[in-house]
N, C-alpha and C positions, 0 to 999 in steps of 0.2 A: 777415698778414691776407689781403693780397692768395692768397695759395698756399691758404689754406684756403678763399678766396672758390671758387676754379678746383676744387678736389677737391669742395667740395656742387655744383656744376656738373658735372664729371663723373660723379659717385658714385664715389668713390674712398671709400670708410670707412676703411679702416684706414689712410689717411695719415690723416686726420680723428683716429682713434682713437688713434694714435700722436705727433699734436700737440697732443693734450689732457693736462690734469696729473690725473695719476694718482686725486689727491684729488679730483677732482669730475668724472671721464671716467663718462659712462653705458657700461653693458652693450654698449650696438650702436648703431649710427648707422639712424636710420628716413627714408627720402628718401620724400615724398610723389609717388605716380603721378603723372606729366600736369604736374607743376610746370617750368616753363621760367623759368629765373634769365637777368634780362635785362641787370644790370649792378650794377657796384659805385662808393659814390664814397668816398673816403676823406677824410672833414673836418678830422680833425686828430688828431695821435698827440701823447703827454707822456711823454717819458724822469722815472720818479721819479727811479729810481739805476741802478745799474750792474744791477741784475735785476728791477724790474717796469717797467710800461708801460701805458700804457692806448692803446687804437686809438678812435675812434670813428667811425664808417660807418652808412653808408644801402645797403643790398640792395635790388634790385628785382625782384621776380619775377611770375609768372602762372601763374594755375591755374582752371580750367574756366570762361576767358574776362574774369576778373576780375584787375585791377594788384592787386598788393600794395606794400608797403615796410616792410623791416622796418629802425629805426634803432638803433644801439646803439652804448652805449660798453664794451667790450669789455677785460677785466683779462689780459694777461699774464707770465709768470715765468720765468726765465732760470733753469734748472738745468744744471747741468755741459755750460753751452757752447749748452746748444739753449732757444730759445723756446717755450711752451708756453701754450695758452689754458685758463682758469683760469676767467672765469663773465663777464658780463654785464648790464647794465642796461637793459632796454629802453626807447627815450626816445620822446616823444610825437609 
């Protein structure tokens, strides 16, 4: 989570694109102009089994003078050795 928090902070997409699971990875990664990602916290993660996981986090960012926060609990998948994000819930 943390590693995909730092590449939407960068603009890195194809690590983005490349830590996504195939089955629900979009076309291309779209980074909003002007957006400044101002932190992450990490609330708390659940090992199902040996290959899913769930993350759940709070993003903070800013864009044309306004906070945001985006919170979610976040599904990912363990294929052949690598971690992969899978989809999300946004929570209130």
């Amino acid at each position: 989570m943390r590693s995909r928090y730092s590449a939407f902070v960068l603009g890195y997409a194809d690590y983005l694109l490349d830590t996504w699971h195939p089955s629900t990875r979009p076309a291309d990664i779209g980074f909003e102009p002007g957006l400044r990602w101002l932190g992450l916290q990490i609330r708390q993660h659940q090992v199902i089994d040996d290959d899913r996981a769930t993350v759940e986090f709070v993003a903070r960012s800013k864009l044309g003078g306004r906070a945001h926060r985006l919170h979610e609990i976040s599904r990912f998948l363990r294929e052949d050795r690598h971690w992969f994000y899978v989809s999300g819930d946004l929570q209130r």
